[in-house]
C-alpha positions as MATLAB code, in Angstrom:
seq = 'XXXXXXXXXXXXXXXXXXXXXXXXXXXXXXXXXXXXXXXXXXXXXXXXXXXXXXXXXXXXXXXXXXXXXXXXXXXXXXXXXXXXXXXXXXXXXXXXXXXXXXXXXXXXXXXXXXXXXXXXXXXXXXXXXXXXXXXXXXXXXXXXXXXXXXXXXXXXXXXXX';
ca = [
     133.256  107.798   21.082;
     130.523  105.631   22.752;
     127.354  105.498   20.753;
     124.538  103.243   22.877;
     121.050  103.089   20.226;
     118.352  103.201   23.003;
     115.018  101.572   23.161;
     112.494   99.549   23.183;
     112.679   95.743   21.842;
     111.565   96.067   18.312;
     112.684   99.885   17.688;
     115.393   98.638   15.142;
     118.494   99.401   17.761;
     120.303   96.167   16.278;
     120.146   96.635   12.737;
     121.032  100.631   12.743;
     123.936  100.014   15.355;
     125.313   97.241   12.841;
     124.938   99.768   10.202;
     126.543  102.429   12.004;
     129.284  100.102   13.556;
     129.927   99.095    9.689;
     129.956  103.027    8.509;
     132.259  103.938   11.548;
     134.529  100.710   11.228;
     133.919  100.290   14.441;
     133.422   97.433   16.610;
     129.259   96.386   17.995;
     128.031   94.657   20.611;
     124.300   93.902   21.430;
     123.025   93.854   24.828;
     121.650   90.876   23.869;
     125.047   89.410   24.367;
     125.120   90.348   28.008;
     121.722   89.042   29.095;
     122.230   85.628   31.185;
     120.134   82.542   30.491;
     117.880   83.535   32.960;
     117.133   86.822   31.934;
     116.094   85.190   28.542;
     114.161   82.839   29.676;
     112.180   85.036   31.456;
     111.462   87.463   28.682;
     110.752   84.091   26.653;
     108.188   83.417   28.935;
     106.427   86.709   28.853;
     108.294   87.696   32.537;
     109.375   91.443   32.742;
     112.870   91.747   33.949;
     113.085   93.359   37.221;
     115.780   95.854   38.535;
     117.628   93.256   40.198;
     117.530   91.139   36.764;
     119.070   93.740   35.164;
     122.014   95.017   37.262;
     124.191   92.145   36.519;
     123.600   92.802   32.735;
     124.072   96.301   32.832;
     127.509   95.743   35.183;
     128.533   93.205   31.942;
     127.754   96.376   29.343;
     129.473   98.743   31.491;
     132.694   96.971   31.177;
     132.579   96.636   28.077;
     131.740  100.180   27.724;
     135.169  101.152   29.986;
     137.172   98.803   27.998;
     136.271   99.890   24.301;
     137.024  103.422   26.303;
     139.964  102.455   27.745;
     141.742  101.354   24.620;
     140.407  104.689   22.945;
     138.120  102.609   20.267;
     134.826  103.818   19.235;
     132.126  101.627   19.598;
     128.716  101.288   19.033;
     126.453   99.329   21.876;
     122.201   98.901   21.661;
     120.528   98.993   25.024;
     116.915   98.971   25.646;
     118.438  101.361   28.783;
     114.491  102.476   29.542;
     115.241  104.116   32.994;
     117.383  106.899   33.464;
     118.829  104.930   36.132;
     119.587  102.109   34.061;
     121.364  104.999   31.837;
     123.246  106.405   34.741;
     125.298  102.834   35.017;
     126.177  103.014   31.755;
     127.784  106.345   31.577;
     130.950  106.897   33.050;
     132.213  109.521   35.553;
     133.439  111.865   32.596;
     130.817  111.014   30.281;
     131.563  109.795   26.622;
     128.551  108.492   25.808;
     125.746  109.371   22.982;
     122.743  108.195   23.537;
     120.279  108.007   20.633;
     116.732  107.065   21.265;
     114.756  104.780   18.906;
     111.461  106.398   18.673;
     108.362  104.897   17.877;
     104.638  104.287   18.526;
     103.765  100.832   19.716;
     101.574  100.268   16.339;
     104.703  100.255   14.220;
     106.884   98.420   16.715;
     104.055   95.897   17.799;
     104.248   95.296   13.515;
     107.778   94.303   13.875;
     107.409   92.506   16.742;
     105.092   89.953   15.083;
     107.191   89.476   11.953;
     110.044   88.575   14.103;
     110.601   84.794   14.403;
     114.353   84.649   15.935;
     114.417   86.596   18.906;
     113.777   85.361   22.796;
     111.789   88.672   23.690;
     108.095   87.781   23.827;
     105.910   90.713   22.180;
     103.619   90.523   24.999;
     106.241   92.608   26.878;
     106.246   95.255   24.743;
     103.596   97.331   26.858;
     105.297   96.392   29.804;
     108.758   98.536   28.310;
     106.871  101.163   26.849;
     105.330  101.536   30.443;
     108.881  101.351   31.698;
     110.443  104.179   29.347;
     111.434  107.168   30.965;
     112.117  109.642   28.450;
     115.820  110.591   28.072;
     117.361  114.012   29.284;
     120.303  114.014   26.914;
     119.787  111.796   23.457;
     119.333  112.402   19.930;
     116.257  111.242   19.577;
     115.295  109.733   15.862;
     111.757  108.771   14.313;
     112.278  105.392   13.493;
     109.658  105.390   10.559;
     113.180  106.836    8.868;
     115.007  104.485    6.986;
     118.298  102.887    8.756;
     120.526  104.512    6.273;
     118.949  107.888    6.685;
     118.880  107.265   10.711;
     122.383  106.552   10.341;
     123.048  109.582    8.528;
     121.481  111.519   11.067;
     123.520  109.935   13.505;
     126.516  110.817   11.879;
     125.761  114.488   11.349;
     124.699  115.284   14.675;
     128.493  113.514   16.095;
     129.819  115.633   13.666;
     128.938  119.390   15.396;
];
């Protein structure tokens, strides 16, 4: 099983992925990791990413998507994957993917945004994603005022019917 958290920068992807990678004993990756220097530096600087930005670094997740499937290990990614399109790549032929969509209102997530003091992504973009998000057809979609142990739960009982 593929689990890719969904979102917007800010939405709390990272830490409920490591929570559910760590209740799973599974492995995690952050998109994060994929991103080149460029593509940081521009969100650094307050620069949207455009499509062409962001094929590369969702061509890096997708492998890393078909290899975690490949070897038959469950994994959990985070993705801000806004577009459906951007979704499509990362799904496979067959499928095997669960998206779950980090909900919030910009209020909250502007809030966390400002605390933050180690991350690249300038909060002045966050507009810019939320104008970007296309809602998703097929996710579990969880309020992210919820506590990560509670959205992890949640997670865990929907894989489980």
């Amino acid at each position: 099983m593929i689990y890719i958290l969904m979102g917007v920068s800010g939405s709390g992807k990272t830490t409920v992925g490591q929570l559910l990678a760590q209740r799973l004993g599974c492995g995690f990756h952050d998109a994060d990791e994929f991103h080149s220097e460029a593509n940081k530096a521009k969100m650094h600087a307050g620069i949207p990413l455009s499509d062409e930005d962001r094929w590369p670094w969702l061509a890096a997740m997708r492998a890393a998507i078909d290899a975690a499937r490949a070897e038959g290990r469950t994994h959990v990614f985070t993705c801000s994957a806004l577009r459906q399109a951007y979704r499509d790549r990362l799904t496979p032929p067959d499928g095997g993917v669960t998206f779950v969509h980090m909900k919030g209102d910009a209020a909250l997530i502007a809030g966390r945004l400002s605390a933050r003091t180690d991350h690249f992504f300038n909060p002045e973009l966050l507009q810019s994603q939320f104008d970007t998000l296309e809602a998703p057809r097929d996710a579990l979609v969880l309020d992210i005022r919820q506590s990560p142990e509670v959205l992890v739960d949640t997670i865990l009982q929907a894989s489980a019917r």
